[in-house]
Residue frames as qw, qx, qy, qz and C-alpha x, y, z in Angstrom:
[[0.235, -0.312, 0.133, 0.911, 5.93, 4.48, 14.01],
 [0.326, 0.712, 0.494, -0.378, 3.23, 6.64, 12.50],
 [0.382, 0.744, -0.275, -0.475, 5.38, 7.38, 9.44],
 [0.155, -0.152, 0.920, 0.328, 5.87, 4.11, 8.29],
 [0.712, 0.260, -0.032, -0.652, 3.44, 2.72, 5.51],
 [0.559, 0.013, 0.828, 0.038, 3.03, -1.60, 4.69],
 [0.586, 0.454, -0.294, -0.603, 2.91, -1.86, 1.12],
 [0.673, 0.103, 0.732, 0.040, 1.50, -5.42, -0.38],
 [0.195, 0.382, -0.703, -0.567, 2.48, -6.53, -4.03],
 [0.817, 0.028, 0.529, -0.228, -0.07, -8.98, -5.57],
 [0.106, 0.487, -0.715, -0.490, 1.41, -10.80, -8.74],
 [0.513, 0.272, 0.790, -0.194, -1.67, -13.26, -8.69],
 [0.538, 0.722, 0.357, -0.249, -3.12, -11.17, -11.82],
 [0.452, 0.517, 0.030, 0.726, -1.13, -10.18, -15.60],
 [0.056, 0.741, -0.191, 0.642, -1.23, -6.45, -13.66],
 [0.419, -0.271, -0.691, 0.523, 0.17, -6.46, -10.38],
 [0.252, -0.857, -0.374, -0.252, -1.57, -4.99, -7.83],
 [0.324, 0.184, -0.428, 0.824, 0.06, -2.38, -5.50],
 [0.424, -0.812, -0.313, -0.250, -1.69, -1.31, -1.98],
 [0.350, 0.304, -0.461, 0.757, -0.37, 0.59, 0.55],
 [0.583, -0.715, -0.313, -0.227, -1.67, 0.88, 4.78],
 [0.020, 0.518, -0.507, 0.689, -0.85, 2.69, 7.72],
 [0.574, -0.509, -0.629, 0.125, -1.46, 1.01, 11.13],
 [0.159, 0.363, -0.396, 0.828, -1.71, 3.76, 13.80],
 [0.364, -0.185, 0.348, -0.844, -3.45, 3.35, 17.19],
 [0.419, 0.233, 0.849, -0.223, -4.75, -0.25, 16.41],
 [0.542, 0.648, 0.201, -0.496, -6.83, 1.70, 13.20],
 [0.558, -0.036, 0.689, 0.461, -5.74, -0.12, 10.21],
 [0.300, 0.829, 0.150, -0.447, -6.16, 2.93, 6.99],
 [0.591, 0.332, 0.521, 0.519, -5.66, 2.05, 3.27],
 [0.060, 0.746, 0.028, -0.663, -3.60, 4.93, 1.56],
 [0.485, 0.823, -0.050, -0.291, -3.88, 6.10, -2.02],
 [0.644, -0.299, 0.457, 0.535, -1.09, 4.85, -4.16],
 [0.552, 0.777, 0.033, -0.301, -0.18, 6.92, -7.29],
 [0.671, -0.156, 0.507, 0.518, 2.84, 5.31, -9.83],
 [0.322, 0.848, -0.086, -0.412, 4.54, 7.24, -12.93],
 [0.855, -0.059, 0.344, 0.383, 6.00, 5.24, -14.94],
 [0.028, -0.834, 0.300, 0.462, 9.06, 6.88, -17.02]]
């Protein structure tokens, strides 16, 4: 589905890491992630 997105958590480092990818058509495309904390 071309609106789903695969987000990976790393907790290997003190800050975790957040990434986020779209697979569409076999093209594998790392998107932007922006967080706000409150």
């Amino acid at each position: 589905d071309p609106g789903w997105h695969y987000v990976l958590v790393s907790l290997k480092d003190p800050e975790p890491v957040l990434r986020s990818y779209r697979i569409l058509d076999g093209a594998i495309t790392e998107e932007p992630v922006e967080l706000e904390r409150r």
